[in-house]
N, C-alpha and C positions, 0 to 999 in steps of 0.2 A: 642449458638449464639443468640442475640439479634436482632429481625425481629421486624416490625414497621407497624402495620397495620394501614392505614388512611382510614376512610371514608367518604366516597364521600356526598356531603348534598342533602337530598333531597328535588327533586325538583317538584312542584305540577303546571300543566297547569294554565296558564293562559288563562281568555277569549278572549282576543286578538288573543291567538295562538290554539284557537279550530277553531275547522270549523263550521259554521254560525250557525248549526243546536245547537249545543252543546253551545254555547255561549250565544244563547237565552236560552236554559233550566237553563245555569248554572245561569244566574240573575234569573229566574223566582224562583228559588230554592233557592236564598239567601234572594229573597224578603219575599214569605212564609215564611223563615225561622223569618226573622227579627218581622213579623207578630205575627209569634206564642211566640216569645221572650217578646213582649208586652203586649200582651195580658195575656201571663202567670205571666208576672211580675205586672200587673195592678190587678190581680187575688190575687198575693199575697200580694201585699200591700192592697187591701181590705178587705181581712179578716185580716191582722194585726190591720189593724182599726178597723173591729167589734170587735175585741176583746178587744178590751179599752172600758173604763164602759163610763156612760153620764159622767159625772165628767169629765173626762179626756180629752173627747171628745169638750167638753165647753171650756175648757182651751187652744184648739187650735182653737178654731171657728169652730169646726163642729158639727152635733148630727148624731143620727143614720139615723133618718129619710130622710136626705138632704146628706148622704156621697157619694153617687152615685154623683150627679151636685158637690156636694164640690170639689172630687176628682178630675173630672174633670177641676174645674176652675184650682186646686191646680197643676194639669197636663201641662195647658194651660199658666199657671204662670208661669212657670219653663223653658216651651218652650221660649217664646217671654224673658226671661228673657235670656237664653242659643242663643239666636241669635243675641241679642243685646249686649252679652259678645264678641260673634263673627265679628261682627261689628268693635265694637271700637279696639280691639287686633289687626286684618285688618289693620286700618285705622294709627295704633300707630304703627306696622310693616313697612306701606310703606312711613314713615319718613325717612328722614334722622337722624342719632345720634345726630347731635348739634342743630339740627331746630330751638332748642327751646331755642337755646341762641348763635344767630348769631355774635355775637361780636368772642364768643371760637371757630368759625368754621373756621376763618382764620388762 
């Protein structure tokens, strides 16, 4: 005989449905978490950097001496550049489809 086992998915609390106490720990622990994720990823891409000789480093505009502010502008770049993608996606989302050629909307 052919028997059919289904399981069931599971399913992980959300913060909404802890109780106050648990709800603050659970952001305070995703925050650290996201924390430690940056930090370790800004870790690794700086030593991916030191390890490119001057040479290589010239050819993207940085040296060794200056990678530390480089990184950071190159961080800071990336941000304002990632908010300003968000932005206009935004803004192009809450069109309407024909907006942009009212004659086709009728």
């Amino acid at each position: 005989m052919l028997t059919v086992q289904t399981r069931l998915p599971v399913t992980r609390p959300r913060p909404a449905s802890l109780n106050p106490f648990a709800s603050g720990l659970w952001h305070r622990l995703r925050a650290a978490h996201e924390t430690w994720q940056k930090e370790r990823d800004l870790r690794a891409i700086e030593g991916a950097l030191n390890g490119l000789t001057r040479r290589q480093l010239a050819m993207i505009g940085m040296s060794h001496e200056t990678l530390a502010s480089d990184l950071c502008c190159l961080i800071d770049r990336a941000e304002t550049e990632r908010q300003i993608t968000d932005e206009i996606l935004r803004i192009v989302d809450d069109k309407p489809p024909r907006a942009f050629f009212p004659r086709l909307a009728a």
